[in-house]
PDB file of N, CA, C and O in Angstrom, chain B, residues numbered from 101:
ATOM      1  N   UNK B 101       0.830  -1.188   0.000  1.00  0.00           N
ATOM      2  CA  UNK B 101       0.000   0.000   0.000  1.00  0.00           C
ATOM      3  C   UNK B 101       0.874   1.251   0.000  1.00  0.00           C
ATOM      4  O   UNK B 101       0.995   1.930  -1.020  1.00  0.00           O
ATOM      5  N   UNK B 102       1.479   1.553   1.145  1.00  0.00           N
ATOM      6  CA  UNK B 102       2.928   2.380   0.525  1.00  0.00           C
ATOM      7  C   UNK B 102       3.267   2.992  -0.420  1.00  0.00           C
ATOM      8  O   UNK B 102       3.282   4.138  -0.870  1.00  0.00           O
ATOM      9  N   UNK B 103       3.669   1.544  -0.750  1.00  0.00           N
ATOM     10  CA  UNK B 103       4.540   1.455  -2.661  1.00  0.00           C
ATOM     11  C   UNK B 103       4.018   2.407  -3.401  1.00  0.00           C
ATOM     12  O   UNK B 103       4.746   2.953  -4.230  1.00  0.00           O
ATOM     13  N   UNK B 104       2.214   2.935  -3.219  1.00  0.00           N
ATOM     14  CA  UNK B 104       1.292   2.788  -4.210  1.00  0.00           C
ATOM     15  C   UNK B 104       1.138   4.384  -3.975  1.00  0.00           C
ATOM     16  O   UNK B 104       0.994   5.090  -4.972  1.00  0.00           O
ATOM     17  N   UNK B 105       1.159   4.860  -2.935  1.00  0.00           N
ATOM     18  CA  UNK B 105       1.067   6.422  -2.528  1.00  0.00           C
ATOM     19  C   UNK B 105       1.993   6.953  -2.971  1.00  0.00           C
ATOM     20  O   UNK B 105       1.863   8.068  -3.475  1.00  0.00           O
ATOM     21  N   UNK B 106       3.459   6.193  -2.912  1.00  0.00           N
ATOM     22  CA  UNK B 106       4.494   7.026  -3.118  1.00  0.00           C
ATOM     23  C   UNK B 106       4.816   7.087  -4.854  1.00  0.00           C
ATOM     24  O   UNK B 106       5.470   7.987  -5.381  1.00  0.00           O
ATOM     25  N   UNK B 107       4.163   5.854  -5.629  1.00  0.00           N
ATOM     26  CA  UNK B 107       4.015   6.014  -6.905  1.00  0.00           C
ATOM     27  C   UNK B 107       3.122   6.999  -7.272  1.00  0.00           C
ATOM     28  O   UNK B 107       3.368   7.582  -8.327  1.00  0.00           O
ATOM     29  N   UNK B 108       2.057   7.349  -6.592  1.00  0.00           N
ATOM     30  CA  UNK B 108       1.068   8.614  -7.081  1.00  0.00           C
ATOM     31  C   UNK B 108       1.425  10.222  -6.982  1.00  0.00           C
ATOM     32  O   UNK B 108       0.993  11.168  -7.642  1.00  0.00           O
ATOM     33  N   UNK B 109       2.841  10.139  -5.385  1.00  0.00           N
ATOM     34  CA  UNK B 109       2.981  11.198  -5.646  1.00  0.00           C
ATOM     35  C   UNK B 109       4.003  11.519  -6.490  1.00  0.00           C
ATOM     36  O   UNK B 109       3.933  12.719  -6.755  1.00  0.00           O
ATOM     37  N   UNK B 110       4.788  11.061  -6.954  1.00  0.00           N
ATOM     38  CA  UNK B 110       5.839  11.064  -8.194  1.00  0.00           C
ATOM     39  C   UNK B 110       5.019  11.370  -9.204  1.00  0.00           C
ATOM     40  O   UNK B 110       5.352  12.310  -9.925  1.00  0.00           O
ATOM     41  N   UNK B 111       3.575  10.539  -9.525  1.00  0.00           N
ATOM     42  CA  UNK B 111       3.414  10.923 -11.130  1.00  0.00           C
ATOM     43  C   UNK B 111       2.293  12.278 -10.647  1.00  0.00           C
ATOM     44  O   UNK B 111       1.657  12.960 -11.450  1.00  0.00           O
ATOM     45  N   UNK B 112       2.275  12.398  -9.454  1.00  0.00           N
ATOM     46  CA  UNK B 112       1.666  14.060  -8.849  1.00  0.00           C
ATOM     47  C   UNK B 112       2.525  14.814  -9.437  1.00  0.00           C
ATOM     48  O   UNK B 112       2.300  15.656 -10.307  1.00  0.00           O
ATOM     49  N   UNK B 113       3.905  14.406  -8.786  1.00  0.00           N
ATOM     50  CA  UNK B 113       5.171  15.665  -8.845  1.00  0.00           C
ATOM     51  C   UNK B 113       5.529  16.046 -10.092  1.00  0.00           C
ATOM     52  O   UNK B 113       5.566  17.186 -10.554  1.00  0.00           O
ATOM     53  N   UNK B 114       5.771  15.088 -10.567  1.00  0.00           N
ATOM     54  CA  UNK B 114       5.969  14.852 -12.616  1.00  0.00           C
ATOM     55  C   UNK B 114       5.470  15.852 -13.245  1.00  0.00           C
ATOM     56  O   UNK B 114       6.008  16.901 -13.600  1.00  0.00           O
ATOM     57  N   UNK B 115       3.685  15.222 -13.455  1.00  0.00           N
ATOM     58  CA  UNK B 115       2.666  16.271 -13.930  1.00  0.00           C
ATOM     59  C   UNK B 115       3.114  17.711 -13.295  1.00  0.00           C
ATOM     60  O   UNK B 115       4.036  18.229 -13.925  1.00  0.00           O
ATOM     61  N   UNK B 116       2.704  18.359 -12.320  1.00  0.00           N
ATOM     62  CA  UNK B 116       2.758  18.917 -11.715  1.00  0.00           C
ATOM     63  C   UNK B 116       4.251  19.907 -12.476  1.00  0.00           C
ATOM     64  O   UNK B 116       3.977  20.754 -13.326  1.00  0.00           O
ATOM     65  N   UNK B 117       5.504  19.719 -12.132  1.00  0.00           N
ATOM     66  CA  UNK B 117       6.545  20.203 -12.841  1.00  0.00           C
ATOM     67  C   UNK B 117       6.584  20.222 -14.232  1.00  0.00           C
ATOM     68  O   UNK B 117       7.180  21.163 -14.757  1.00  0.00           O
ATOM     69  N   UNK B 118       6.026  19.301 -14.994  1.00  0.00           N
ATOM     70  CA  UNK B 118       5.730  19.257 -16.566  1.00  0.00           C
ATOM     71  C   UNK B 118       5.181  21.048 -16.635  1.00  0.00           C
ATOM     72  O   UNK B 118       5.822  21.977 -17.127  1.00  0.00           O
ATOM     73  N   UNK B 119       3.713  21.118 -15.924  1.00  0.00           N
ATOM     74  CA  UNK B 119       2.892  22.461 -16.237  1.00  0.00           C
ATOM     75  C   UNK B 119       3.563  23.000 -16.019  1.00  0.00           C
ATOM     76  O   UNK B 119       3.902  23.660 -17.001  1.00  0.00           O
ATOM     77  N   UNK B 120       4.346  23.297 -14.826  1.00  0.00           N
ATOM     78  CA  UNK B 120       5.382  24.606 -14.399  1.00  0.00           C
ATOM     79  C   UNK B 120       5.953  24.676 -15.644  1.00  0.00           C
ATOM     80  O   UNK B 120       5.537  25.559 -16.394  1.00  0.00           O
ATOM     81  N   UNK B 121       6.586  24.133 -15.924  1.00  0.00           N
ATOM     82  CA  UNK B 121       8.094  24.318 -17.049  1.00  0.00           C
ATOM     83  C   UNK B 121       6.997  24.299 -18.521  1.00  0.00           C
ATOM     84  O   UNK B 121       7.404  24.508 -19.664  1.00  0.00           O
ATOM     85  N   UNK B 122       5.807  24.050 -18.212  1.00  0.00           N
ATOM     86  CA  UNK B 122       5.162  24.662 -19.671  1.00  0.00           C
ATOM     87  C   UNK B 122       4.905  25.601 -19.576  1.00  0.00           C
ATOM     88  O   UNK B 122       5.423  26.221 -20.505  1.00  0.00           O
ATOM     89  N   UNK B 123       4.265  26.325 -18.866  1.00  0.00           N
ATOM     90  CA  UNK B 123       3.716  27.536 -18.049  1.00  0.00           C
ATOM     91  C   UNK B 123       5.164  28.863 -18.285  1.00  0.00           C
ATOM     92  O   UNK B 123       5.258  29.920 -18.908  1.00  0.00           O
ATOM     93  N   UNK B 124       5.895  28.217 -17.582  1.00  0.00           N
ATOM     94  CA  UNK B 124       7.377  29.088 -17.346  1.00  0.00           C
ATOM     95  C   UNK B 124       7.595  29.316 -19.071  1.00  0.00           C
ATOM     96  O   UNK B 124       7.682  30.515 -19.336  1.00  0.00           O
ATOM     97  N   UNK B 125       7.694  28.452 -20.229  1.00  0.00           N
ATOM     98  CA  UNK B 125       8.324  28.238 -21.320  1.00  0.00           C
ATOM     99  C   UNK B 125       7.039  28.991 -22.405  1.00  0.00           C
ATOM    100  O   UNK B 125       7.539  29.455 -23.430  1.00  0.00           O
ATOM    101  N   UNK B 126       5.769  29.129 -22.320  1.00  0.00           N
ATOM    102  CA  UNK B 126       4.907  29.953 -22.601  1.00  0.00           C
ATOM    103  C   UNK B 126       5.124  31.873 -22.113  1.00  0.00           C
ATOM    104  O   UNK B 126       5.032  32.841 -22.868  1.00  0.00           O
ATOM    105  N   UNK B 127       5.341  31.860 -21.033  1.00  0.00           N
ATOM    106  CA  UNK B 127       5.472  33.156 -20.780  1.00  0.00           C
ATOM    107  C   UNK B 127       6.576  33.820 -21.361  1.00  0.00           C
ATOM    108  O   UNK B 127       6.371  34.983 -21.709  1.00  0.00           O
ATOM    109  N   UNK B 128       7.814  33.295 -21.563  1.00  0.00           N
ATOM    110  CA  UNK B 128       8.542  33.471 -22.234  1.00  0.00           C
ATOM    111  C   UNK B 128       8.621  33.877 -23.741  1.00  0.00           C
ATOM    112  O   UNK B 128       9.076  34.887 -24.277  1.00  0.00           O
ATOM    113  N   UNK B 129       7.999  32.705 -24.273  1.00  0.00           N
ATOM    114  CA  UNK B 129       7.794  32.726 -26.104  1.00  0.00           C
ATOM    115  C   UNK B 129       6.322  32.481 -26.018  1.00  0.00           C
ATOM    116  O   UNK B 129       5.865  31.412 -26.424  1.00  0.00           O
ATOM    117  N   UNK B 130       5.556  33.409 -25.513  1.00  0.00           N
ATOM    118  CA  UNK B 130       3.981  32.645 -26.320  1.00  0.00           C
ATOM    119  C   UNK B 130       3.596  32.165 -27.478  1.00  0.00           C
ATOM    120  O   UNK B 130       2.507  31.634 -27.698  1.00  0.00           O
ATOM    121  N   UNK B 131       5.109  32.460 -28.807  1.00  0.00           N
ATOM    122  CA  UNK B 131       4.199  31.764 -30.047  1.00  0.00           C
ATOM    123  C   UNK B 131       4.775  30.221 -29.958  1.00  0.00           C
ATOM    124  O   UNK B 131       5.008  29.687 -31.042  1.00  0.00           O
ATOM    125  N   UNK B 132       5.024  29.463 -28.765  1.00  0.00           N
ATOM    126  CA  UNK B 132       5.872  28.066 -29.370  1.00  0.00           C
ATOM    127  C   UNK B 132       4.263  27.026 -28.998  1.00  0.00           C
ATOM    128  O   UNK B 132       3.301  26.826 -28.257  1.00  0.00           O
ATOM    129  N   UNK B 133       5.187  26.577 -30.499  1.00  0.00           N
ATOM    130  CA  UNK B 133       3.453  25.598 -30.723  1.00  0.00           C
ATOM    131  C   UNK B 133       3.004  24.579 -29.876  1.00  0.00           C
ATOM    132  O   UNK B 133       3.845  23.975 -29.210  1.00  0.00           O
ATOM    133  N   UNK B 134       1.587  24.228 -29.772  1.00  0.00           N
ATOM    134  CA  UNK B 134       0.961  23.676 -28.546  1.00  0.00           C
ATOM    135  C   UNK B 134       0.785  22.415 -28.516  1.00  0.00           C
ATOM    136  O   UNK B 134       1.603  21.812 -29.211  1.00  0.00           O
ATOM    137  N   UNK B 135      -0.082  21.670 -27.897  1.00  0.00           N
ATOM    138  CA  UNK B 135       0.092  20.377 -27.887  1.00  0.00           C
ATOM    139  C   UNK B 135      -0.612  19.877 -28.953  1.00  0.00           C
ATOM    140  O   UNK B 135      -0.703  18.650 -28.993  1.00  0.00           O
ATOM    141  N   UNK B 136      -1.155  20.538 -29.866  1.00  0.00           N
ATOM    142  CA  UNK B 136      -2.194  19.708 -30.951  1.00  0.00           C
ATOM    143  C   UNK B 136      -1.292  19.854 -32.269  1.00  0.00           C
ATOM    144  O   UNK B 136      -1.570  19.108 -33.207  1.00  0.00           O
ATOM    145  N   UNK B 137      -0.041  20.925 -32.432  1.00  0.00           N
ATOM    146  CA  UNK B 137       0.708  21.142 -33.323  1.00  0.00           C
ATOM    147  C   UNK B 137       1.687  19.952 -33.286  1.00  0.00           C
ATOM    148  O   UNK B 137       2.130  19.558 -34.364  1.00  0.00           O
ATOM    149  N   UNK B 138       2.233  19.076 -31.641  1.00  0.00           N
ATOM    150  CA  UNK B 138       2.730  17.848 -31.570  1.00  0.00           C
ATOM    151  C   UNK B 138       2.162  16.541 -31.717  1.00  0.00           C
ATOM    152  O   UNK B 138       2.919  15.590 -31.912  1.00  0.00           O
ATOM    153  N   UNK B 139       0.715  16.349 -31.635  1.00  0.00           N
ATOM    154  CA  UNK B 139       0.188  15.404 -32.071  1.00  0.00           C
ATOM    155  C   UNK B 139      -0.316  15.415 -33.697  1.00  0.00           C
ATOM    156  O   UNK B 139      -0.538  14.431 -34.404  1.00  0.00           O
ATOM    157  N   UNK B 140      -0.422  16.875 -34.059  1.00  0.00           N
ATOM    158  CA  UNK B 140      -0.666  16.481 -35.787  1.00  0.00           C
ATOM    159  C   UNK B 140       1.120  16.002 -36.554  1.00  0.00           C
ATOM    160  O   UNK B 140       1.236  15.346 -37.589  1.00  0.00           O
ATOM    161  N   UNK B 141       2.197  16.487 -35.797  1.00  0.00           N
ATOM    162  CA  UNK B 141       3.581  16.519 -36.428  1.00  0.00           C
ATOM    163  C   UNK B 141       3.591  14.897 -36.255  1.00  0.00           C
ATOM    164  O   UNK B 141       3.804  14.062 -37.135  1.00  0.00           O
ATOM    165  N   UNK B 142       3.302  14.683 -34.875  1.00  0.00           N
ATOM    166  CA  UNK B 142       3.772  13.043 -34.948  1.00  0.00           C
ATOM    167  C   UNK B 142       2.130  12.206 -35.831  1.00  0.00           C
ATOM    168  O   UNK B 142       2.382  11.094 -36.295  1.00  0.00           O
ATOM    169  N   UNK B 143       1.477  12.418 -35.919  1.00  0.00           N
ATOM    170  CA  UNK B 143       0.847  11.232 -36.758  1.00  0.00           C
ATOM    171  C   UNK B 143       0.584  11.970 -38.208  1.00  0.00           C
ATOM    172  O   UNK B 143      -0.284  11.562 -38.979  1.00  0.00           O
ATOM    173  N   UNK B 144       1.273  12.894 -38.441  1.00  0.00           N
ATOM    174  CA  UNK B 144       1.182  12.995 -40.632  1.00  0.00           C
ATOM    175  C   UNK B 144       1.120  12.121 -41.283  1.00  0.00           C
ATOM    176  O   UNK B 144       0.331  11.692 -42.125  1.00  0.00           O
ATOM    177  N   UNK B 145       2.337  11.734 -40.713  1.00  0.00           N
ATOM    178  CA  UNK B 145       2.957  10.577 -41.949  1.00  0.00           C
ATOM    179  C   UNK B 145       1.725   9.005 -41.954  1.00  0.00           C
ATOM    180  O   UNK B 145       1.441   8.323 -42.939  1.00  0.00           O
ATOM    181  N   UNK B 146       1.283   8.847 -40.703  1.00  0.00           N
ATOM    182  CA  UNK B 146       0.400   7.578 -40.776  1.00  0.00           C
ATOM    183  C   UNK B 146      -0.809   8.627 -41.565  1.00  0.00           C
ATOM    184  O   UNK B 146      -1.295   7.906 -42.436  1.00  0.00           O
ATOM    185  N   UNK B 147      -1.313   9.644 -41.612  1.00  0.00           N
ATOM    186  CA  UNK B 147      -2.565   9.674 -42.135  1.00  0.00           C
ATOM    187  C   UNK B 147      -2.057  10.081 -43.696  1.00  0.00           C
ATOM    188  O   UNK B 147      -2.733   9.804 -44.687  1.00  0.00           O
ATOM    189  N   UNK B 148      -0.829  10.744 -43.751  1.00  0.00           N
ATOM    190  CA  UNK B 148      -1.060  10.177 -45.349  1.00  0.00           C
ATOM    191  C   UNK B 148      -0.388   8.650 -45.604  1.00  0.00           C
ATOM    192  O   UNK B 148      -0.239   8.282 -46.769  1.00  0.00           O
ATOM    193  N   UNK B 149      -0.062   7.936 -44.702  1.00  0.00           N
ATOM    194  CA  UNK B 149      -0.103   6.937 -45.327  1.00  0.00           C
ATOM    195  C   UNK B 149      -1.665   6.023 -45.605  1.00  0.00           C
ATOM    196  O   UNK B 149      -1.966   5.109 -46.373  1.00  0.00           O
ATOM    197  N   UNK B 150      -2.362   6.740 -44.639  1.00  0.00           N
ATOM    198  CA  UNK B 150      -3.820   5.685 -44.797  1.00  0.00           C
ATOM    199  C   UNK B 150      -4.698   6.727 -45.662  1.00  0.00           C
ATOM    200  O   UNK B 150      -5.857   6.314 -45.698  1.00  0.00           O
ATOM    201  N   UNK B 151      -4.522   8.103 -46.469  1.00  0.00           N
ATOM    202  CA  UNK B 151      -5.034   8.381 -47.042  1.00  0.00           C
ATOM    203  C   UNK B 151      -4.767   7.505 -48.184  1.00  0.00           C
ATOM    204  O   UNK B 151      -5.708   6.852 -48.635  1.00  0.00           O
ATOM    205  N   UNK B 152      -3.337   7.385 -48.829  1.00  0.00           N
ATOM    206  CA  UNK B 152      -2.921   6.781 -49.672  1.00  0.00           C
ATOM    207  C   UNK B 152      -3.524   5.008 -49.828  1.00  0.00           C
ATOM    208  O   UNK B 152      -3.858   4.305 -50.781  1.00  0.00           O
ATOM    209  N   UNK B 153      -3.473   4.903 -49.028  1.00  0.00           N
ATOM    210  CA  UNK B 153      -3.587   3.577 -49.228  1.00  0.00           C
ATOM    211  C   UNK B 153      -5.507   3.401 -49.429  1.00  0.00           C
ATOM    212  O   UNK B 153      -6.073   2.515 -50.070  1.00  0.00           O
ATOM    213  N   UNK B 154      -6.192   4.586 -48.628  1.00  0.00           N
ATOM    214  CA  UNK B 154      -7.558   4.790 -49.533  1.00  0.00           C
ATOM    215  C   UNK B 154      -7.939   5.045 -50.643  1.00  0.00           C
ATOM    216  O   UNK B 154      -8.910   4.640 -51.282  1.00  0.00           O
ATOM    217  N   UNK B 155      -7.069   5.804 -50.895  1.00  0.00           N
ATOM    218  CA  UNK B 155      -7.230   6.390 -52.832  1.00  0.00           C
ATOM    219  C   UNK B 155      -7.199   5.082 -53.473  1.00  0.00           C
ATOM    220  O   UNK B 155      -8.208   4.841 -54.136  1.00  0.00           O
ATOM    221  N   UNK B 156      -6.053   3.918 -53.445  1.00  0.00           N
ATOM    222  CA  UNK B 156      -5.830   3.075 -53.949  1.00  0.00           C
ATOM    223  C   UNK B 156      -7.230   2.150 -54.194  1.00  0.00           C
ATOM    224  O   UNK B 156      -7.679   1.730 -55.261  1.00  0.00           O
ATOM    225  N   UNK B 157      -7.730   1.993 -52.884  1.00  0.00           N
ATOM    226  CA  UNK B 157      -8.932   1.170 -53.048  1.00  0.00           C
ATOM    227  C   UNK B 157      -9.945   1.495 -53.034  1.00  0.00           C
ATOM    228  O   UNK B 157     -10.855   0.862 -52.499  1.00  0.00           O
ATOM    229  N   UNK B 158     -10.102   2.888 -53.792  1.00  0.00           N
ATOM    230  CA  UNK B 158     -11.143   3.510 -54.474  1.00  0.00           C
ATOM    231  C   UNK B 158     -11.661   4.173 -53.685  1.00  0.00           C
ATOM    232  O   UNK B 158     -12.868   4.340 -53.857  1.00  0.00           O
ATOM    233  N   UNK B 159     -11.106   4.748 -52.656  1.00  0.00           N
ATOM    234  CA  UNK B 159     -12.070   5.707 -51.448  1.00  0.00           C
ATOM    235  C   UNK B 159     -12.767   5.281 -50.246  1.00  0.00           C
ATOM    236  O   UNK B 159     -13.193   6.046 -49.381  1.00  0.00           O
ATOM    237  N   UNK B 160     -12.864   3.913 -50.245  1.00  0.00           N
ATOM    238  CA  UNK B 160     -14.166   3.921 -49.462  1.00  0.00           C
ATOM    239  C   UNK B 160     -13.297   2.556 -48.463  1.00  0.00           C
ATOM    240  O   UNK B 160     -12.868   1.610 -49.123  1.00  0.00           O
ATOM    241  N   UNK B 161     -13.126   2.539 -47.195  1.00  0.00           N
ATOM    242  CA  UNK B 161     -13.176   1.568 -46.418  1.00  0.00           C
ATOM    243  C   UNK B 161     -13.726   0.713 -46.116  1.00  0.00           C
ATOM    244  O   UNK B 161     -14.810   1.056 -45.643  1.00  0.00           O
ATOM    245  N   UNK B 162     -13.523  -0.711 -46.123  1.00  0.00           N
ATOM    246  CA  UNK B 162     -14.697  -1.895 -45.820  1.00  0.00           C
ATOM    247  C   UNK B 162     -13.756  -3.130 -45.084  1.00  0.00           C
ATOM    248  O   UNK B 162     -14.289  -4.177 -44.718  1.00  0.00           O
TER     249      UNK B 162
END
């Protein structure tokens, strides 16, 4: 039981310092891009790969 508090407050502390140092790194440069500019950068390449691979089979998924 322990084990289990002291694992929660680490991923407390984690989170917790993540926002600071986003927070801190925003006030600084407000134009640096946000978290939806890192989730479209990392999955491009799979959606044009599954656009591509739709065109091929005529548009339509089945």
């Amino acid at each position: 039981m322990r084990k289990r508090v002291s694992r929660e407050r680490i991923a407390a502390a984690v989170l917790t310092l993540a926002g600071v140092a986003l927070a801190a790194a925003l006030t600084y440069n407000p134009r640096l891009p946000g978290p939806t500019e890192l989730v479209d950068t990392l999955f491009r390449p799979v959606t044009i790969f599954i656009e591509h691979i739709s065109a091929k089979e005529g548009g339509h998924l089945s």
